[in-house]
C-alpha positions in Angstrom: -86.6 -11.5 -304.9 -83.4 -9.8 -303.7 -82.1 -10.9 -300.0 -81.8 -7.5 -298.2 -78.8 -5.8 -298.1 -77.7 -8.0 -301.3 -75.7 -5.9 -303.5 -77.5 -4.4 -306.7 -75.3 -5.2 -309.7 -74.2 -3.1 -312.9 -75.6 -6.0 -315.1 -79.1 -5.7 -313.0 -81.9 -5.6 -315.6 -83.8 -2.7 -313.6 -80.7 -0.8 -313.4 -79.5 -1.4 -317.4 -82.9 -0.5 -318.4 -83.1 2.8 -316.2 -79.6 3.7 -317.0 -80.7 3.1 -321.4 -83.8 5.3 -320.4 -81.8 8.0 -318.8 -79.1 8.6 -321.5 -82.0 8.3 -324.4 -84.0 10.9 -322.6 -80.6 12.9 -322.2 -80.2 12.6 -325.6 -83.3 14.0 -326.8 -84.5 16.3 -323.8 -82.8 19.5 -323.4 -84.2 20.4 -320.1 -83.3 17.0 -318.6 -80.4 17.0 -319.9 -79.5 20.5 -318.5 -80.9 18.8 -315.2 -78.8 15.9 -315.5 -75.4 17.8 -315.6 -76.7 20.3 -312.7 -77.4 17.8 -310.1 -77.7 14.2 -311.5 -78.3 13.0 -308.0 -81.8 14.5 -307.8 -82.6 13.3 -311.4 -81.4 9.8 -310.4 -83.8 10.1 -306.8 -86.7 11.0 -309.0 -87.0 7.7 -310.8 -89.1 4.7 -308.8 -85.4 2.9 -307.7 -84.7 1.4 -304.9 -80.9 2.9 -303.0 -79.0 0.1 -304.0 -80.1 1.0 -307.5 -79.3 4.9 -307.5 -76.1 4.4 -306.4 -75.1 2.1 -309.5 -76.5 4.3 -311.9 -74.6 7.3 -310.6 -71.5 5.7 -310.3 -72.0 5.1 -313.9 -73.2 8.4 -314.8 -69.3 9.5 -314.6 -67.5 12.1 -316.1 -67.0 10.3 -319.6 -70.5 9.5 -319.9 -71.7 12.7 -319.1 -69.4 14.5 -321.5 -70.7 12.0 -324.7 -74.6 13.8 -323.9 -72.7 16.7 -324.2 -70.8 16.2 -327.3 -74.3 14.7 -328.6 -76.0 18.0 -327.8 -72.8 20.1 -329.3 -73.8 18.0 -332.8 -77.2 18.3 -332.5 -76.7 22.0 -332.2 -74.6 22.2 -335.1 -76.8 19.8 -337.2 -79.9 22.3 -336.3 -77.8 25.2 -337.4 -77.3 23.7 -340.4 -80.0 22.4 -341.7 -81.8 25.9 -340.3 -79.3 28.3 -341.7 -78.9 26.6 -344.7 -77.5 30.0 -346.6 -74.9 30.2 -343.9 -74.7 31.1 -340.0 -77.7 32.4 -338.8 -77.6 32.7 -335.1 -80.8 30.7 -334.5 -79.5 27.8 -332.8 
C-alpha cells in the first residue's frame, strides 16, 4: 500500500494501464476521442483514479500525444474514404 502523500509515479502500473486504456479507446472511439481533445481533464476525473493518479496521466496526455490520436483519426478517415469510395471521392467520410 502507498504511504499517503507518496508520490504516484509515471512507471505506476495503475497509471500505465489507464494511460494504454485511454489512448486505445481514443483510438477507436470517436466520441471519446472528441471528448478527450475538449476537456481531457473531465475524461481523466471520470475514471476510478485516485488524484495523485489524474495528475500523471494528464501531464502525459500533452500536446504531442494528443496530436498522434489526431493524426490516427486523420488516417482512419482517409482509410474509410477509401476503401468506401473506392471509384474515387465520395464525400461519405
Amino acid at each position: 500500500m502507498r504511504e499517503k502523500g507518496a508520490k504516484c509515479k509515471k512507471n505506476n502500473p495503475i497509471v500505465v494501464s489507464k494511460t494504454r486504456e485511454i489512448l486505445n479507446r481514443a483510438v477507436i472511439d470517436p466520441r471519446f476521442r472528441d471528448e478527450l481533445f475538449e476537456n481531457p481533464v473531465k475524461v481523466i476525473k471520470q475514471l476510478d483514479l485516485k488524484r495523485e493518479e489524474e495528475e500523471v496521466i494528464l501531464r502525459n496526455l500533452d500536446e504531442r500525444m494528443l496530436r498522434f490520436i489526431q493524426s490516427i483519426d486523420d488516417k482512419i478517415s482517409l482509410l474509410s474514404e477509401s476503401i468506401l469510395c473506392t471509384n474515387g471521392p465520395c464525400g461519405i467520410a
